[in-house]
C-alpha positions in Angstrom: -8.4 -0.9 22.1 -5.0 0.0 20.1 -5.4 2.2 17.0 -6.7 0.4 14.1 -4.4 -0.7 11.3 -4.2 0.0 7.5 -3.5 -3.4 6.2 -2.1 -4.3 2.9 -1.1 -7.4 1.6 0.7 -9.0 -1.0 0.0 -12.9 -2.4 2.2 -14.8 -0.7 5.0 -16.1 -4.1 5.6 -20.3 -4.5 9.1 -20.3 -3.3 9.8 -23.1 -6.6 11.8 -20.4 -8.6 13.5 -16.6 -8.1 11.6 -13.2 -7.7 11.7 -11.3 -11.0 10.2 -8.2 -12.5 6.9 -9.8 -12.4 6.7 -10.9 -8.7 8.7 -7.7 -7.7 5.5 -5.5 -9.4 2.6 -6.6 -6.9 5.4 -6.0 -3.9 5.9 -2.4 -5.3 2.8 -1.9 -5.4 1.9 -2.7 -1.9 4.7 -1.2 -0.5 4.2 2.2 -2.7 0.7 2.3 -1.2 1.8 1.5 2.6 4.2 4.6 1.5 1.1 6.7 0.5 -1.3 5.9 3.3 1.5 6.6 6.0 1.9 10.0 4.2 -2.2 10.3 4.3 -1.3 10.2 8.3 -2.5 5.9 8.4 -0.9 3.5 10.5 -0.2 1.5 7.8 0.9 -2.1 7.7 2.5 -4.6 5.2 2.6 -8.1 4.8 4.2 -10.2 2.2 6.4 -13.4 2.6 6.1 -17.4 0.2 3.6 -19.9 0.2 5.5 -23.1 1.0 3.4 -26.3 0.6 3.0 -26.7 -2.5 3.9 -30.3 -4.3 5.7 -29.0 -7.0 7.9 -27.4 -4.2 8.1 -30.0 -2.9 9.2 -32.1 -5.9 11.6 -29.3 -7.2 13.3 -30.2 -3.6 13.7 -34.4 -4.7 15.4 -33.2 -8.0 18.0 -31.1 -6.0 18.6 -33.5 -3.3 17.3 -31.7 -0.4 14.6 -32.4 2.1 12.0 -29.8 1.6 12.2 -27.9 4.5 15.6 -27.2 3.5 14.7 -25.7 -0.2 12.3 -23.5 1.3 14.8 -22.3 3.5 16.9 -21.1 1.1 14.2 -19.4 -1.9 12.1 -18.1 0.5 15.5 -16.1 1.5 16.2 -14.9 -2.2 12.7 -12.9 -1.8 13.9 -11.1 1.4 16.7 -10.0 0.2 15.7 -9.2 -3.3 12.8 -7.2 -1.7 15.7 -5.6 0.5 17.4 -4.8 -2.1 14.4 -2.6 -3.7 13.8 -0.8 -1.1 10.6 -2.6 -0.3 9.8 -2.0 3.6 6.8 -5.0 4.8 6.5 -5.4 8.1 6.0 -8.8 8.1 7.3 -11.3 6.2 5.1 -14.5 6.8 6.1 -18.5 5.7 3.6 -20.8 5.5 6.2 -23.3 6.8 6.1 -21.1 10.5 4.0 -22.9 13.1 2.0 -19.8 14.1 0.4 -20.4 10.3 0.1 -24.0 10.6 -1.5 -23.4 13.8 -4.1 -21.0 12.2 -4.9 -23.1 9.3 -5.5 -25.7 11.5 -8.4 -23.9 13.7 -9.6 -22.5 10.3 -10.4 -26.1 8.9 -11.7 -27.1 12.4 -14.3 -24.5 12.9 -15.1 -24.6 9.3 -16.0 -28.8 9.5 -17.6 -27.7 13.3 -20.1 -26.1 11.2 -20.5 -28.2 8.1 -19.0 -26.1 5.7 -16.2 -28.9 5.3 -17.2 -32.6 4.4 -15.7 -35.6 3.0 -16.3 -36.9 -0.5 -14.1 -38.6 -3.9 -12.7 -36.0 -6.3 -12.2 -37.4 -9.5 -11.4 -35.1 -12.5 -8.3 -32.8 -13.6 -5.8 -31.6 -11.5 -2.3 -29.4 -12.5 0.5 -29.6 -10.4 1.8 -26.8 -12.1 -1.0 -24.7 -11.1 -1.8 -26.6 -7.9 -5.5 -26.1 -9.1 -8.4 -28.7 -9.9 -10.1 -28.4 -12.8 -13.4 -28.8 -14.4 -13.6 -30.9 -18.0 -14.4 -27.3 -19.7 -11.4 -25.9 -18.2 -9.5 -28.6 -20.3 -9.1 -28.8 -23.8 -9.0 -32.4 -25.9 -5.3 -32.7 -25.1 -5.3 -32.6 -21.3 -4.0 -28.9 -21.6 -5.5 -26.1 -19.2 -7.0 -23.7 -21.3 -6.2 -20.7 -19.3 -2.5 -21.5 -18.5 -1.7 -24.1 -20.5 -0.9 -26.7 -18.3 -1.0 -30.4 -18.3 -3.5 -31.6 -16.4 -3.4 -35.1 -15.1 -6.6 -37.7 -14.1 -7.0 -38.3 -10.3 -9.4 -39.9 -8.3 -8.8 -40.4 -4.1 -10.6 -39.0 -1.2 -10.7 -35.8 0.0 -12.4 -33.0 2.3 -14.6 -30.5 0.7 -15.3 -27.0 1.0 -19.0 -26.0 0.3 -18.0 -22.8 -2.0 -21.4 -23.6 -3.8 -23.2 -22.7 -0.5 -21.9 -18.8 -0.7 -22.9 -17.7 -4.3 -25.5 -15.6 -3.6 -23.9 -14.1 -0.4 -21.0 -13.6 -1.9 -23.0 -12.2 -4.6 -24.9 -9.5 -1.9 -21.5 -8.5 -0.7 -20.3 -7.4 -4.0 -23.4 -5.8 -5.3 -23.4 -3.9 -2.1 -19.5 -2.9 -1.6 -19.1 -1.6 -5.3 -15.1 -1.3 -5.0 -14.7 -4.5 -3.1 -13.2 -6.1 -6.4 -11.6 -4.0 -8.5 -10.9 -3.3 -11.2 -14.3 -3.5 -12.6 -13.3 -6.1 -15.4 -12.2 -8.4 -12.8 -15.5 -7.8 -10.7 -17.8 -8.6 -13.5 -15.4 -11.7 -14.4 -16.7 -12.5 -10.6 -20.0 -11.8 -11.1 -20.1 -14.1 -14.1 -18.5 -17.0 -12.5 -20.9 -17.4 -9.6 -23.8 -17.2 -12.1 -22.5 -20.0 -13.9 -22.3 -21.6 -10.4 -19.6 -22.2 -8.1 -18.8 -25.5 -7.4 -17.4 -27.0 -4.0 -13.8 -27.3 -4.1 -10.9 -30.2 -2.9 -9.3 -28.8 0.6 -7.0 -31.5 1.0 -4.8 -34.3 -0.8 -2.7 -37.5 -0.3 0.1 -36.7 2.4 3.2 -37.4 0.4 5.3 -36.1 3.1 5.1 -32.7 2.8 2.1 -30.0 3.9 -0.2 -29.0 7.2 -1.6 -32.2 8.2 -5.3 -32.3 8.5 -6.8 -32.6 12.0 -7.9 -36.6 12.1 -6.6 -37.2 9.5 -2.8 -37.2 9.1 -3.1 -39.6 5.6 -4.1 -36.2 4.2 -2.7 -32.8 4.1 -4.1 -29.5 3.1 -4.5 -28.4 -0.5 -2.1 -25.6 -1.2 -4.7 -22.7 -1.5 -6.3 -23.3 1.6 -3.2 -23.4 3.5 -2.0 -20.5 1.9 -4.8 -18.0 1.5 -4.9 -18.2 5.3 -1.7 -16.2 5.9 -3.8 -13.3 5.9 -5.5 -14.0 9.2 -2.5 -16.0 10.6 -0.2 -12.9 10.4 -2.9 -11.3 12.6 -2.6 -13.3 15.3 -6.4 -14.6 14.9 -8.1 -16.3 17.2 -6.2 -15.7 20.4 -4.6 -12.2 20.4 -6.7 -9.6 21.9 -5.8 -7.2 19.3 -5.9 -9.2 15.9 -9.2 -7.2 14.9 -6.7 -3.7 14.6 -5.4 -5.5 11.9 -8.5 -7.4 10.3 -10.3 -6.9 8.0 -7.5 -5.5 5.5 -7.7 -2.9 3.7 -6.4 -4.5 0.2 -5.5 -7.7 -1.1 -3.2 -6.7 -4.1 -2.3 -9.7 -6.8 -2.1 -10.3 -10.0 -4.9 -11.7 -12.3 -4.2 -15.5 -12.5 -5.4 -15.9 -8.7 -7.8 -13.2 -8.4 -11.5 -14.7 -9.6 -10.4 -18.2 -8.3 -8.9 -17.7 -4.9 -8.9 -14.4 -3.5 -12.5 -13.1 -5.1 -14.7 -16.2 -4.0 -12.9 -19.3 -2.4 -11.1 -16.9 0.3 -14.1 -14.1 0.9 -16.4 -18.0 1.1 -14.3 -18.9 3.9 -14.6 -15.9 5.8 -17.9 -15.8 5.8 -17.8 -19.3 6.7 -16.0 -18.1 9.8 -18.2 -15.2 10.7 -15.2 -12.9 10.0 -15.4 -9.6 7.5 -14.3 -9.4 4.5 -11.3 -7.4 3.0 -12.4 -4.3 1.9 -10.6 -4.3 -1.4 -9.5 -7.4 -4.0 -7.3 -5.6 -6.6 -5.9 -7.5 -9.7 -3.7 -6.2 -12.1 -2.4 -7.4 -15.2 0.5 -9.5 -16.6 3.9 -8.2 -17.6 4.2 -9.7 -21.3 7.2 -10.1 -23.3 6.9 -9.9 -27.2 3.4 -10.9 -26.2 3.8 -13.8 -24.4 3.5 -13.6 -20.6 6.4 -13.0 -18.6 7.7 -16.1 -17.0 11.3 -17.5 -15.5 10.9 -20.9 -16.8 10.3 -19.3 -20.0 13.3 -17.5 -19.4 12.0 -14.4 -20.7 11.8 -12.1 -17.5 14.2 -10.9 -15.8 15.5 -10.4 -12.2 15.4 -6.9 -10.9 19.2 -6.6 -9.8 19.7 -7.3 -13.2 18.0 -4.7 -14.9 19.4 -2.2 -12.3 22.8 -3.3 -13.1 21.6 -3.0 -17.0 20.6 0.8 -15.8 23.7 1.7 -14.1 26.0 0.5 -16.6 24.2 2.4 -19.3 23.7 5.7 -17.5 26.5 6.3 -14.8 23.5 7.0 -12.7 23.7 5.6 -9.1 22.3 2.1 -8.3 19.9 3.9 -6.1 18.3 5.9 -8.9 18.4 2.9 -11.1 16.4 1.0 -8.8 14.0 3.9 -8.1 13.6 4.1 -11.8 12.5 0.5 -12.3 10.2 1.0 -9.8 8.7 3.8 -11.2 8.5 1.9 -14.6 6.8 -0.9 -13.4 3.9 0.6 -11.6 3.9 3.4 -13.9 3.3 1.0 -16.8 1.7 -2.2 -14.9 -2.2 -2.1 -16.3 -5.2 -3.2 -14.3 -7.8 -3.9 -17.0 -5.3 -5.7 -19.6 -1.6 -7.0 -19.7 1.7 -4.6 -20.3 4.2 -5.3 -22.7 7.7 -5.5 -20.7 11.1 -4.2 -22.5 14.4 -2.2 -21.8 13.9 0.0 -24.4 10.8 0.7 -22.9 12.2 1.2 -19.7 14.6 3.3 -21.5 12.2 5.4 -22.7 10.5 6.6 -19.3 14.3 7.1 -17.7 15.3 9.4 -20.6 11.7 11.2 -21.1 9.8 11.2 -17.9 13.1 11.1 -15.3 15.7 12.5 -17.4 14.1 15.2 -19.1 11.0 16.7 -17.3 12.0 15.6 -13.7 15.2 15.8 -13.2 15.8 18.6 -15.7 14.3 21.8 -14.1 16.3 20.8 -10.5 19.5 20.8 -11.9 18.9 23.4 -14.4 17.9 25.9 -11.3 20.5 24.3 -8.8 23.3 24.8 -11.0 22.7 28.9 -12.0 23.0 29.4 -8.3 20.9 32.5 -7.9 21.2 34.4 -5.0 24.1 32.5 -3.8 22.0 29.5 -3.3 19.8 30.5 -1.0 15.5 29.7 -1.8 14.1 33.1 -2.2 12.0 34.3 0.4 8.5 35.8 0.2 8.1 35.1 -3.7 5.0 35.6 -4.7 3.3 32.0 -6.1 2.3 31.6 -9.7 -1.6 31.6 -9.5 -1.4 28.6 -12.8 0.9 26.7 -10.9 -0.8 26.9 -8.2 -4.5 25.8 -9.2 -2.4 23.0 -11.7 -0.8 21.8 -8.1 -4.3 21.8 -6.8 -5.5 19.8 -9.3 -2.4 17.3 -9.9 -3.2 16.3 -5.7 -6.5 16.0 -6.3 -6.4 13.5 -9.4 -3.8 11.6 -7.6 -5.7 11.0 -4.8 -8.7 10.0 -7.2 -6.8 7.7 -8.7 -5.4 5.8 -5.9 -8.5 5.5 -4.2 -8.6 2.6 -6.9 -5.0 1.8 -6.7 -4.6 3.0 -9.8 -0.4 3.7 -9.6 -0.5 3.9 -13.3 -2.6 6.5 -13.8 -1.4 8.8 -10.0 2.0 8.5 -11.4 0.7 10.0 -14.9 -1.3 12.5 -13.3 2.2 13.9 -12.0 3.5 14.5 -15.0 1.3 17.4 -16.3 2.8 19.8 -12.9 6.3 18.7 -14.4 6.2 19.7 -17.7 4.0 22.9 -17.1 6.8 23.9 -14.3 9.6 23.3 -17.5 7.5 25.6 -19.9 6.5 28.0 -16.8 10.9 28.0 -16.2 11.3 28.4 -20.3 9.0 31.4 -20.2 10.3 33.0 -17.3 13.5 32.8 -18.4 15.1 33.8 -15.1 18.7 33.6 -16.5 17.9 36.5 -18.8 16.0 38.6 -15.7 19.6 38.3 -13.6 21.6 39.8 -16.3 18.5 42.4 -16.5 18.9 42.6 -13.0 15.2 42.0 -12.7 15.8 40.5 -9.1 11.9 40.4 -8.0 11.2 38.1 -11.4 14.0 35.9 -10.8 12.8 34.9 -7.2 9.3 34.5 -8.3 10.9 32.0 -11.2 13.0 30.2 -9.5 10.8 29.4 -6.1 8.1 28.4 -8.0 10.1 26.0 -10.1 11.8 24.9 -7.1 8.4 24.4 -5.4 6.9 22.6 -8.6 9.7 20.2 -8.4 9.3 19.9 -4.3 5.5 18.8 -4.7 6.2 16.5 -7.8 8.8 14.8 -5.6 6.5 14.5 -2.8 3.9 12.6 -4.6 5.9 10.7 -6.3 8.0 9.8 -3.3 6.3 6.5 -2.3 7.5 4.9 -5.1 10.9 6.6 -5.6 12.1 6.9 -1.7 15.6 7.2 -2.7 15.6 9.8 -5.4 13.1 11.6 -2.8 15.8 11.7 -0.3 17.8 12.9 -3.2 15.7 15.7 -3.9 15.3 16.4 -0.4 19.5 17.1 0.0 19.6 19.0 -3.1 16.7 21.3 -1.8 18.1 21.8 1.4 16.0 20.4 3.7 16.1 17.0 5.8 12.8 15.4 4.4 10.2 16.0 2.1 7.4 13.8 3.5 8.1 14.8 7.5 4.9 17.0 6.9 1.2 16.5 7.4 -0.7 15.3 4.0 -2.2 18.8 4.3 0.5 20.4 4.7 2.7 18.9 2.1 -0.2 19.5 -0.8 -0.5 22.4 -0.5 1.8 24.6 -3.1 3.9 26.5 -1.4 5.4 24.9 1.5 8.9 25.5 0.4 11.1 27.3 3.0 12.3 30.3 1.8 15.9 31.4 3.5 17.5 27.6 3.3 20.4 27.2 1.3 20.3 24.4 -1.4 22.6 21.7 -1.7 25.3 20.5 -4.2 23.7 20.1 -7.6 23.9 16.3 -9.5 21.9 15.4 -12.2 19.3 12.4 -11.2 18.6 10.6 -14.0 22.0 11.4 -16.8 20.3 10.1 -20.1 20.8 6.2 -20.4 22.8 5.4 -23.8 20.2 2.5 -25.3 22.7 1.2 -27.7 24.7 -0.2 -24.7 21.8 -1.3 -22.6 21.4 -4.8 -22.7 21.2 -7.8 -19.9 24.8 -8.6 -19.4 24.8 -10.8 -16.2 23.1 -13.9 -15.9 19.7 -13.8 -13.7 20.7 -16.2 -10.6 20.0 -19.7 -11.3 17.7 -21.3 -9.7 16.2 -24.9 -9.8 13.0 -24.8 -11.9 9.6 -26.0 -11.3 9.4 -29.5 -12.7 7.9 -29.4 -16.0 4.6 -31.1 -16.5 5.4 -34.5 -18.3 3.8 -35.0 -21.5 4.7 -38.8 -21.6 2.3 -41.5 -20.8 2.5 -42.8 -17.0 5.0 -45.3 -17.8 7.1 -43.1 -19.2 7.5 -40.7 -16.4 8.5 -43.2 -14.2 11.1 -42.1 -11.4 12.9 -45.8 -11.6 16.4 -45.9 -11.7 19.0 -48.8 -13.1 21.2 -50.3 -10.4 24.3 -48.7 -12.0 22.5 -45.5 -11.1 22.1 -46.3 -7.7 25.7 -47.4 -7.5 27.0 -44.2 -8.6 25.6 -42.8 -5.0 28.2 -43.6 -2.2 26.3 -43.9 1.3 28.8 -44.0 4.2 28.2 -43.9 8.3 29.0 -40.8 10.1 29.9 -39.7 13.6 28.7 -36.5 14.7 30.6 -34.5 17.1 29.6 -31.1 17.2 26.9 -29.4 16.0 25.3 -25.5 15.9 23.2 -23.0 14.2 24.1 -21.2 11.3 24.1 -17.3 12.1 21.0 -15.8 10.6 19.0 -19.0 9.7 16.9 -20.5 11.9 16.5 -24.0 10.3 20.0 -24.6 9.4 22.7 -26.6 11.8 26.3 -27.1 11.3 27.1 -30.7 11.9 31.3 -31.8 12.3 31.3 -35.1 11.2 33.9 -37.9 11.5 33.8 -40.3 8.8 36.1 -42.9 9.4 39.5 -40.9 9.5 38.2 -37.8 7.5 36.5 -34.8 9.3 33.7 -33.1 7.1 31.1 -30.5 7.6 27.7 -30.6 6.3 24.9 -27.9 6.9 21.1 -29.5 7.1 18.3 -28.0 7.8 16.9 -29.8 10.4 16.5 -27.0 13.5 13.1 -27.1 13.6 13.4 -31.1 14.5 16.8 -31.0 17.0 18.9 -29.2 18.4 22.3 -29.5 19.1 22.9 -30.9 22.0 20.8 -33.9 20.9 23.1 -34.3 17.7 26.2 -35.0 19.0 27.0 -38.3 19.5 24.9 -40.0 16.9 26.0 -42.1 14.1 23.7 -41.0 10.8 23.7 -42.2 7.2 25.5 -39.4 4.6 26.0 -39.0 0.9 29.4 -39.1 0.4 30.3 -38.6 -3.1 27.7 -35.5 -3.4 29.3 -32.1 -5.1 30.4 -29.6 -2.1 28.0 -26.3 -2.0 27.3 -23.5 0.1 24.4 -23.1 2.1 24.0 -19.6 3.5 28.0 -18.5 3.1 28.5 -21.8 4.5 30.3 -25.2 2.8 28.4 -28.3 3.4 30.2 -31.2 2.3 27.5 -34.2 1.7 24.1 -34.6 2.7 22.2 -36.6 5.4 19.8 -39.0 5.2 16.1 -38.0 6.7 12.2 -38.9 6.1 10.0 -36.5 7.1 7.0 -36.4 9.0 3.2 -35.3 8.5 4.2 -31.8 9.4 7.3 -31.9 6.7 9.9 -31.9 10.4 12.8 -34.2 9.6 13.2 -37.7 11.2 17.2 -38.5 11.0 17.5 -41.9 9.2 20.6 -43.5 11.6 21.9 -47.5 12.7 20.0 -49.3 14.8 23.0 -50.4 16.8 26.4 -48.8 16.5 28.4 -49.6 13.3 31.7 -48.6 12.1 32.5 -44.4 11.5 33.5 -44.5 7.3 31.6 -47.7 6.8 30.0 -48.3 3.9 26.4 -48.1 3.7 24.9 -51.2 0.8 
């Protein structure tokens, strides 16, 4: 049997906007802590990726003109690389759009009806498209608004399947009274606690197929209800049912989210279906709080959060620092600051504050104050005796740590940090070792400067799973090739540092960010927004058009004559067109459907007169014409007997 897995996850993010500070806090997180159990000696493992089926997905795609599958394609591909560009290393990056989910999600719902945990029935009540969530009349206030998000909520009544969540409450109950730190933090477990003794209530798996979701099995009129498709990624990325070795990755270790879908989803409805399934639960649910801004919570279509390249660009500009120790900064201000039992207040100056304080002055400070003197030509003294103070505050600085993230608790590992740093900057005041050289007091200046050097080494190394890069930094400027190559053991214990190696070229980390110039010049990358819950009555939200809008669209019929993938994407083809006399690329993602050899030679119906754009670094030039079928795979709308290349579609 292969070594058993740590397994961390992420949500998986609705792919109907751009990651920002926000969704970027819950990747840190994870990835920090894959960081710290690999350094605890784990054979960690990380999973992230975007939930795709949602409708307002979906109908974000109609207002941009592009077939779902196509939409996805591209935002799913701005959280890869803006998790790239963090430093944020998953190993697997899972879309609920890949067959190997679908497939999953299908035997889930299967085995789950096999056993009459799913039935049939008429929902009839509140449901938000903004949240994808159905809603009870208390959720809703008199004016059809969500009272926990504040979304409209609209009437609906049509048949769907059912999943019996109000069979598990007192299981699911047992489970949590006998795993104590199975949700945390406690808040959110007794918000559990108190929602399956008001009774939970069995909840809508599935909805009208409007063309774009996981079919159900039987039933292709229907597809599944977001949630239940995604929550599933968890098991699908395991390889659950048929690989002989999903179980070294199942059950995670940690779920780690943010509050809006903890109680919900990931504390009841999912934990419900596993038991359901005779599978184990995770052994951890952590939720952590919002990010607010001047109290409101942090949102893009608020436009009140911002992306992370922009702040790091913010940092860089202000500070001359490198983009690498800018981004390791916001990282360390976001799970430094990110609370577990309540929300945090986001800001720049805030932001600021931490750089100049925690970074500038009590980290970076003593490293470059030592590095700079260059006592004994550079070289780390050997055989200097350790500071017995520093030593037991080492001791206890690793063992509050550990305390703390045995609850996840980033906030409160990172602070715990902080007391080693500023004792090392007093124990370096006191020492004084500049004014023991000119005494030529050459014993006390060794014991001063390796124990500062050695404070700085172990502060580095804990805080090295959230600032990688500025660890590496340290690392160089210490003269040696890593700082977390050693055994946990090993590593926290003070005095590891090599005496006899000669340090490198001093820099300052962190030079002190000028606040009056730090401010948000670029633009976050646009992106098309979630449709906005109407507030108009049904007539009024009508999506009919006048005939002079119609007319403005110019259809025409076009021969394709060569076609191929697009480098790096795997749903997007390259199709040469001839349209009448004119030769005209257009990029469609449509891989998943045909392939290229199939293409050529067929007459298909185009958008003419749309706008030109770029799709992956490559022009398209119009769009095609395609439905789409239950599983959201295109179907290429084309003649039914040949017609004229350029003609005009009426």
């Amino acid at each position: 049997m292969p070594e058993k897995r740590y397994y961390i996850t992420t949500p998986i993010y609705y792919v109907n906007g751009v990651p920002h500070v926000g969704s970027a806090t819950t990747t840190l997180l994870c990835d920090a802590h894959t960081r710290y159990r690999k350094l605890r000696g784990d054979n960690a493992y990380f999973l992230t990726g975007t939930d795709e089926h949602a409708q307002k997905v979906a109908d974000a795609a109609v207002k941009v003109g592009k077939i779902p599958q196509a939409f996805v394609d591209e935002v799913s591909q701005r959280f890869v690389e803006c998790w790239q560009y963090l430093g944020i290393e998953y190993d697997s990056f899972i879309r609920t759009s890949e067959e190997r989910h679908k497939k999953v999600v299908r035997e889930v719902f299967s085995r789950l009806q096999a056993s009459g945990d799913v039935y049939l029935g008429v929902y009839e009540g509140w449901y938000s498209v903004a949240d994808e969530t159905f809603f009870r009349d208390t959720d809703v206030d008199e004016n059809g608004i969500v009272k926990e998000t504040g979304a409209k909520v609209e009437r609906i009544q049509e048949e769907v399947h059912y999943f019996k969540l109000s069979a598990y409450g007192e299981r699911l109950k047992a489970h949590i009274d006998a795993h104590p730190t199975f949700l945390l933090p406690e808040t959110r477990r007794n918000e559990v606690l108190a929602m399956i003794e008001d009774g939970l209530r069995d909840i809508a798996i599935s909805r009208k197929n409007a063309g774009w979701g996981i079919a159900v099995p039987g039933d292709p009129e229907k597809v599944f209800y977001v949630w239940f498709d995604a929550l599933i990624n968890y098991l699908s990325d395991t390889g659950w049912p048929e690989s002989p070795d999903w179980n070294t990755r199942w059950p995670a270790d940690a779920h780690l989210m943010a509050k809006e879908i903890y109680a919900r989803f990931h504390a009841t409805f999912w934990p419900a279906m596993l038991l359901g399934l005779g599978l184990p639960l995770p052994k951890h649910v952590v939720g952590h709080g919002w990010w607010t801004v001047g109290g409101e919570k942090g949102s893009k279509s608020k436009g009140n959060i911002p992306e992370p390249k922009a702040v790091v660009e913010a940092l860089v500009a202000a500070s001359g620092a490198s983009e690498s120790a800018a981004k390791d900064a916001l990282r360390y201000y976001l799970l430094r600051d990110i609370r577990f039992t309540d929300d945090s207040e986001f800001s720049l100056e805030l932001l600021a504050n931490r750089w100049n304080a925690d970074l500038g002055n009590d980290f970076g400070n003593v490293l470059n104050r030592i590095l700079k003197a260059t006592y004994f030509d550079g070289v780390v003294p050997v055989n200097a005796p350790l500071d017995a103070g520093l030593a037991a505050l080492a001791a206890e600085t690793v063992a509050g740590y550990t305390k703390a993230l045995e609850r996840f608790d980033w906030g409160s590992a990172l602070a715990s940090v902080w007391p080693l740093l500023r004792a090392v900057n007093v124990y370096l005041a006191q020492k004084a070792p500049w004014k023991a050289a000119k005494a030529g007091e050459t014993e006390a200046v060794a014991e001063a400067v390796y124990n500062a050097l050695e404070g700085v080494r172990l502060a580095t190394y804990l805080l090295s799973p959230v600032m990688p890069g500025v660890a590496a930094e340290v690392a160089q400027q210490l003269g040696v090739a890593s700082l977390t190559d050693g055994t946990w053991e090993e590593s926290t214990r003070f005095g590891t540092l090599p005496g006899g190696i000669r340090t490198g070229e001093p820099a300052p980390l962190f030079p002190r960010v000028d606040t009056k110039i730090l401010t948000l010049t670029e633009t976050p990358m646009e992106t098309t927004p979630a449709p906005s819950v109407a507030t108009e009555t049904p007539a009024e939200t009508s999506n009919e058009i006048t005939i002079d809008d119609f007319l403005k669209v110019e259809l025409r019929i076009a021969d394709i004559v060569a076609a191929e993938k697009v480098e790096g994407a795997d749903k997007l083809l390259k199709l040469q067109l001839k349209i009448g006399e004119e030769d005209r690329q257009i990029v469609s993602g449509i891989a998943t459907a045909y392939t290229p050899e199939e293409l050529v030679g067929r007459q298909i119906v185009v958008v003419y007169n749309l706008k030109p754009r770029k799709m992956r670094g490559v022009e398209s030039k119009g769009m095609l014409l395609a439905a789409t079928d239950a599983e959201g795979n295109a179907i290429l709308l084309q003649p039914d007997k040949k017609a004229d290349s350029g003609s005009t579609v009426r």
